[in-house]
ZAMARGU-4260 file (C-alpha; in steps of 0.2 Angstrom, whole numbers, plus 5000, padded with zeros to 4 digits):
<rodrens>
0) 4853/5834/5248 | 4863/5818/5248 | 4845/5810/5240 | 4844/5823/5227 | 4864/5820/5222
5) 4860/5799/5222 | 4846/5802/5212 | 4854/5813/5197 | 4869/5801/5198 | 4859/5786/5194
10) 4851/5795/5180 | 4865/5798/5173 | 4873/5779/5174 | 4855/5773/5166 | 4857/5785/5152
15) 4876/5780/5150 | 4870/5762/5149 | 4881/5759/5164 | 4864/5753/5176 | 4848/5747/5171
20) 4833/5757/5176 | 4825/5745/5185 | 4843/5744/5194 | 4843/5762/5199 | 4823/5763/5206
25) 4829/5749/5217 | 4844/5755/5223 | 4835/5771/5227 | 4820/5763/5236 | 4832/5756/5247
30) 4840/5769/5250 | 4823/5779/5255 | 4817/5764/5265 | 4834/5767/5279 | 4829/5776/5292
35) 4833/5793/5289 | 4849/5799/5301 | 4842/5816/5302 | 4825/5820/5304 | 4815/5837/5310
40) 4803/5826/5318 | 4813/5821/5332 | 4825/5837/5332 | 4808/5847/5337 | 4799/5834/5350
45) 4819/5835/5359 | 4817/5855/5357 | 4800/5853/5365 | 4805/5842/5379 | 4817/5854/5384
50) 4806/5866/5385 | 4793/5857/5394 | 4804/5850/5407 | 4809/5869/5411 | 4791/5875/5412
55) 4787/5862/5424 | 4802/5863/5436 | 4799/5883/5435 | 4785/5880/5440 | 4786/5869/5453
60) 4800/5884/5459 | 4787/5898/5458 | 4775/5891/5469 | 4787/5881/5481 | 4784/5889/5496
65) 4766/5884/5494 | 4768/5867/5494 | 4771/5856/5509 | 4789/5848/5508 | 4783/5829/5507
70) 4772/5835/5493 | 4786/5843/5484 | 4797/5828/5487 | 4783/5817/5482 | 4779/5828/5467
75) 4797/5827/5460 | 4798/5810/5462 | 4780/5806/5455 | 4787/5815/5440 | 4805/5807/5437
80) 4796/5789/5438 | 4781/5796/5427 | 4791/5799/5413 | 4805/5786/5414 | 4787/5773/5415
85) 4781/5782/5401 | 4795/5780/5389 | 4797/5762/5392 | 4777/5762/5388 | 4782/5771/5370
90) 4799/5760/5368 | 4787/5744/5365 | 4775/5752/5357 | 4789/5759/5345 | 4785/5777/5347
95) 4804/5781/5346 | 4803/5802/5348 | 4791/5802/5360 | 4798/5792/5371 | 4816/5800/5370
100) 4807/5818/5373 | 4800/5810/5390 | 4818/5805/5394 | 4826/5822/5390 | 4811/5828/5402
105) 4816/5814/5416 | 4835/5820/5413 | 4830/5837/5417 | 4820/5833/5430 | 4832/5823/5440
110) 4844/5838/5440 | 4834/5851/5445 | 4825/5840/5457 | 4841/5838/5467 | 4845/5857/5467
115) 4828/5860/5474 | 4827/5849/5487 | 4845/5851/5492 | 4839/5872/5495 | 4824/5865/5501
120) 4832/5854/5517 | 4849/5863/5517 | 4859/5850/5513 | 4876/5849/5513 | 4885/5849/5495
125) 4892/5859/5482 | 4885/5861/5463 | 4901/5850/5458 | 4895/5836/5469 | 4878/5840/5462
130) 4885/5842/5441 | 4893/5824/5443 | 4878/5815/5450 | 4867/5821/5437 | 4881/5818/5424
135) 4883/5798/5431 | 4862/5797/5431 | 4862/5802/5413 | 4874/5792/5410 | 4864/5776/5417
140) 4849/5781/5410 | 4857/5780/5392 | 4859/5763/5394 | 4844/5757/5401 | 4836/5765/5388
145) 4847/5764/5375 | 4846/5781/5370 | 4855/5792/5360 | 4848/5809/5365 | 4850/5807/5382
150) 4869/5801/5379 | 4867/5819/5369 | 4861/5828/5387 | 4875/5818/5395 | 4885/5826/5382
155) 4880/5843/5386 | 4879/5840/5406 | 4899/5836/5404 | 4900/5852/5397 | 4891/5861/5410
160) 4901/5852/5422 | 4919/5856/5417 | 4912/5877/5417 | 4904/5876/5436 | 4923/5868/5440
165) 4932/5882/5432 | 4920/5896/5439 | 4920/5890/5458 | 4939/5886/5458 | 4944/5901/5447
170) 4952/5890/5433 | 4966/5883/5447 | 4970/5866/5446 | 4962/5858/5465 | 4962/5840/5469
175) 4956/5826/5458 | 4940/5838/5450 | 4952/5843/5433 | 4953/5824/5429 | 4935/5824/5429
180) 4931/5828/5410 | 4943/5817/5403 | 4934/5801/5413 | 4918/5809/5405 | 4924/5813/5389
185) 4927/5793/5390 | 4910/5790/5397 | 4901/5798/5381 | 4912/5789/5370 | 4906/5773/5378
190) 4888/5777/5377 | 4892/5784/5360 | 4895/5766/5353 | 4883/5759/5364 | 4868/5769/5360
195) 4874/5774/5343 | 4874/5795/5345 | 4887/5797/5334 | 4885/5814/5335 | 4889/5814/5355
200) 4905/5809/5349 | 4911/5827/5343 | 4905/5833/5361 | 4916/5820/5369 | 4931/5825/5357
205) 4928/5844/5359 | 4927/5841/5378 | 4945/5835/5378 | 4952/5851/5365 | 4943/5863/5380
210) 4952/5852/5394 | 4967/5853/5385 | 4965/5872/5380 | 4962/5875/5398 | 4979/5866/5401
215) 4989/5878/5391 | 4980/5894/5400 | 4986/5886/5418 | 5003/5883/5413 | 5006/5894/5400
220) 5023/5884/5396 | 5032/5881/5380 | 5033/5864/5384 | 5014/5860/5384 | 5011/5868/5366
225) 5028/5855/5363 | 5017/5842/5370 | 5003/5844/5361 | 5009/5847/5343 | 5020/5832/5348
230) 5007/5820/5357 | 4993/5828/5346 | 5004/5822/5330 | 5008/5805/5334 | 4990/5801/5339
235) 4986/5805/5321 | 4999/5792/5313 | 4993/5780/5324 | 4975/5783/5316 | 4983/5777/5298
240) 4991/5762/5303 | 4984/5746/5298 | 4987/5738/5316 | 4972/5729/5323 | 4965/5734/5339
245) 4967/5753/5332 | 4960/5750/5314 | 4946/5745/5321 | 4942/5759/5331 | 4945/5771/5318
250) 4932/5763/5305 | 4921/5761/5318 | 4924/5780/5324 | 4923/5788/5308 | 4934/5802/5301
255) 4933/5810/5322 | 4948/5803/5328 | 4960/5807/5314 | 4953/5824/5312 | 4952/5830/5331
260) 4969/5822/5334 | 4976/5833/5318 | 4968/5848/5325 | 4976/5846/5344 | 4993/5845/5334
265) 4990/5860/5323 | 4983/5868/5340 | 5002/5864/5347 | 5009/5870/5331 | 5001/5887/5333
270) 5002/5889/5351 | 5023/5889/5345 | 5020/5900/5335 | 5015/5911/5349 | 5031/5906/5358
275) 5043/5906/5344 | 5042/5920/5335 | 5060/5927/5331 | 5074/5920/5319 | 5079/5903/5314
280) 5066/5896/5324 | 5053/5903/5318 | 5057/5896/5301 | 5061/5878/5306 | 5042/5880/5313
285) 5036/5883/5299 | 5045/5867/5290 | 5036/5860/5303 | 5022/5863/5302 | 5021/5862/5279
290) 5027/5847/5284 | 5013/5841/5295 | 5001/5848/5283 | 5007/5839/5270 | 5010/5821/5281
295) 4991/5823/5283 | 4984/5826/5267 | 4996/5811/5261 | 4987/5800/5275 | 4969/5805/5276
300) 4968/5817/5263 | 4959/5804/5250 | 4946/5795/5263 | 4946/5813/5278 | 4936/5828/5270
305) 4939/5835/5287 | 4957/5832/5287 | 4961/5836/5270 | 4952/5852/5271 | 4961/5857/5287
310) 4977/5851/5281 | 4975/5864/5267 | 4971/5879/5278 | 4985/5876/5287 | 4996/5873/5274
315) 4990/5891/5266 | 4991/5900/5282 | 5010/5895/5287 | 5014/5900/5268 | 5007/5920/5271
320) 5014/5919/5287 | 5032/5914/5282 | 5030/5925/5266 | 5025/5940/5277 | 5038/5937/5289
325) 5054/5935/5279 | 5051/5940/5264 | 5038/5956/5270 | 5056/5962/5279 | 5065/5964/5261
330) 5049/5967/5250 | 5038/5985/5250 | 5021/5982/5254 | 5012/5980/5236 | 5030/5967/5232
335) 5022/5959/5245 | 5005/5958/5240 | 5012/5951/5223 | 5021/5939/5233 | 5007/5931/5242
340) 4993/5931/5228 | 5010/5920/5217 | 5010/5908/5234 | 4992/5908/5235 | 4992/5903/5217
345) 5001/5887/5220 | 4995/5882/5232 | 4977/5883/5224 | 4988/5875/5209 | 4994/5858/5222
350) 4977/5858/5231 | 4968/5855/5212 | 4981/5844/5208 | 4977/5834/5222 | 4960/5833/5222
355) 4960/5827/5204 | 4972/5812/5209 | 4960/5810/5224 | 4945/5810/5212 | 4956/5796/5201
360) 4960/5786/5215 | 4941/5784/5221 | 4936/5779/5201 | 4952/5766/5203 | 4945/5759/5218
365) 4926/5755/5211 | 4934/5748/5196
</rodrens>
């Protein structure tokens, strides 16, 4: 998509006298000579790695009380060093995909290996002792490696982790276990810059809304939505300051922190909604939160798609909500309807406006 767009736009400058043709064909055989961020290739040797790793440790289940133990633990093993072996093999010889699909199969592997023998022996343990030791060897084999698809399975075994706490201890907060996700929501993001799976990066992130979602359920206090829309707002203004270690770690994170951080504020914001719901409160909430919209497009709205877009939604939706609220009460029901198609007109009218000065900014910029 992004090729095709490139390609059309350098056509355009060559036939504006604005590049040289010989310009544009190198500029676009450089651009197809990066390696391509997304390819289908790899997507369906991860899918079949998936799948292969669950056909051989089902398996191995089916027929376990067939097999002696030793060969079952010899088996098992036998497998997890096949595979991990075997990927180094392909890492020198550059075979890239290949060699991530082994390691998704040695990943896989290692989990179910310690479930079965753990049934098998009768060992003591629980599936969260079993979910953090998979998580941790995940996590190391991502840096041996240096791979960003297992730092992806890490992503998801995180996941899986926090649900197997919330199921065995019925979503009550017991020990040190509900501290757990954030320290691997940190992990991911650590072998997200060191491996390079940016797109582990969103798992990491969405881990921490789902912890923090999970917060609010538990306490079901004004005072955590307060919290977040407060926390979640001052997060985001640090991401547009130009102070240096945090600059650095924005560029170098991309449009992710300044989005999820607007979208724990706007979470906060709704969730007092919820709460506040009756008379001058409600109203000064909604200043609030207009003003939190607007705050963000003026700070990411230019450079931040995702911002800018959510910033509008927002924006829109407090708008219907306070029209349908305060003025819905005075108005009948088609007044109202008039009403909210003449607010959803401006705000259609500011959104254009501001992508147009956007859009001027950006040709400032390259001049």
């Amino acid at each position: 998509m992004y090729r095709g767009r490139l390609e059309r736009d350098l056509s355009l400058w060559v036939e504006k006298g604005l590049l040289e043709e010989k310009t544009a064909e190198t500029l676009l055989g450089e651009y197809d000579a990066r390696p391509a961020s997304f390819s289908l290739g790899r997507v369906l040797m991860g899918l079949a790695a998936i799948l292969l790793g669950a056909a051989l440790l089902l398996l191995v289940a089916s027929n376990w009380e067939y097999i002696p133990r030793l060969v079952r633990v010899g088996l098992m093993l036998a497998l997890i060093w096949a595979v991990h072996i075997g990927a180094a093999l392909l890492f020198v010889r550059g075979a890239l995909a290949t060699a991530n699909g082994l390691l998704i199969i040695g990943a896989l592997s290692f989990g179910g290996a310690i479930s079965l023998i753990g049934q098998m022996y009768h060992l003591s343990g629980d599936e969260q002792t079993v979910m953090y030791l998979w998580f941790a060897v995940a996590a190391v084999s991502a840096i041996l490696f240096r791979s960003a698809a297992v730092t992806v399975v890490a992503g998801f075994l995180s996941w899986a982790s926090f649900a197997v706490y919330l199921e065995n201890y019925d979503t009550r907060w017991v020990g040190f276990g509900p501290y757990a996700p954030l320290v691997m929501a940190a992990v991911i993001l650590g072998l997200v810059h060191f491996t390079g799976a940016d797109l582990a990066r969103h798992l990491a992130y969405l881990l921490v809304i789902g912890w923090l979602a999970w917060l609010y359920v538990l306490f079901d206090e004004i005072s955590v939505a307060i919290a977040f829309a407060v926390l979640g707002m001052a997060t985001f203004l640090l991401t547009a300051l130009p102070l240096r270690p945090i600059s650095t770690l924005v560029r170098t994170a991309g449009a992710a922190p300044a989005f999820y951080s607007f979208v724990v504020a706007i979470m906060g914001l709704f969730l007092l909604h919820m709460e506040m719901d009756e008379g001058g409160r409600m109203v000064l909430l909604g200043l609030l939160t207009l003003g939190a919209a607007v705050v963000a497009i003026v700070l990411h709205g230019r450079n931040n798609g995702a911002v800018r877009y959510l910033a509008y939604g927002a924006f829109a939706a407090e708008m219907l909500y306070l029209a349908s609220v305060t003025v819905g009460t005075i108005l009948g029901t088609s007044s109202l309807f008039l009403f909210s198609g003449l607010v959803v007109a401006a705000v259609a009218w500011v959104v254009i406006r501001l992508e147009k000065r956007f859009s001027a900014g950006r040709v400032k910029e390259r001049a």
